[in-house]
C-alpha positions, 0 to 999 in steps of 0.5 A: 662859619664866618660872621662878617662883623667879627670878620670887619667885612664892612667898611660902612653899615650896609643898611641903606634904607629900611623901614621904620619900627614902631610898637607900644609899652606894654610895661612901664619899668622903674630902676637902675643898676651900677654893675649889670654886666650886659654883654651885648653881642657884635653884630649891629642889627636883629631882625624883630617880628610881628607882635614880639615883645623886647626889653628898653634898656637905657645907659649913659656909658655913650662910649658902648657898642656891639661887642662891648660891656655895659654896667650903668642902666636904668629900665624903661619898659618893655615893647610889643612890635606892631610890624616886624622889621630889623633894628639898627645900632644908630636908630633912634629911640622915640617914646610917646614923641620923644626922643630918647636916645641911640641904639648902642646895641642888643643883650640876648641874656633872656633869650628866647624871652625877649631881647635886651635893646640898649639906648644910649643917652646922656641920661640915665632915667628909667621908665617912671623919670621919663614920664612914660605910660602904657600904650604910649608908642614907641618908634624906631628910626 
């Protein structure tokens, strides 16, 4: 079987419209690790459903990207989706109205639990630095 990321099928990123993704924290995370080791995969989107729940992960190497290591994270929080939809390396991350950065990529270390989202930022700040707070909304775009 051939994956058409790995294989370099496309010259561009073939999503040419799709909807938003919206959802709420569920969890407020507090933390940041040096050497997390987050492998995250090569393909550039996954699909999420309905009231599934996934891990915000932010990380200020603005160099990472499908297929890459990342080490330097700090923890947001976790996100239940409101209405299912695919994700996109590129989207932006908004929380409660504010952007907080670009999806560089996706972990799937705790799958079938939930999936690592990975945002990348010139900040590195986890949930409590940003000033996040339960039921804040969460959007995708």
């Amino acid at each position: 079987m051939v994956d058409p990321y790995k294989a370099g099928f496309f010259s561009e990123n073939p999503y040419a419209a799709k909807t938003a993704i919206h959802g709420k924290l569920v969890v407020v995370l507090r933390g940041r690790l040096e050497k997390r080791e987050l492998e995250l995969i090569p393909m550039i989107s996954r699909a999420v459903q309905k009231h599934e729940v996934h891990e915000l992960i932010i990380t200020d190497e603005l160099a990472a990207g499908p297929g890459s290591k990342v080490n330097k994270i700090a923890y947001i929080g976790f996100v239940e989706i409101a209405k299912g939809g695919v994700l996109v390396v590129g989207d932006t991350l908004t929380v409660q109205g504010k952007s907080v950065g670009q999806i560089v990529g996706f972990d799937e270390t705790h799958l079938p639990n939930h999936l690592n989202i990975v945002i990348a930022s010139e900040n590195r700040v986890d949930g409590i630095e940003l000033g996040v707070q339960l039921e804040a909304e969460v959007n995708f775009k």
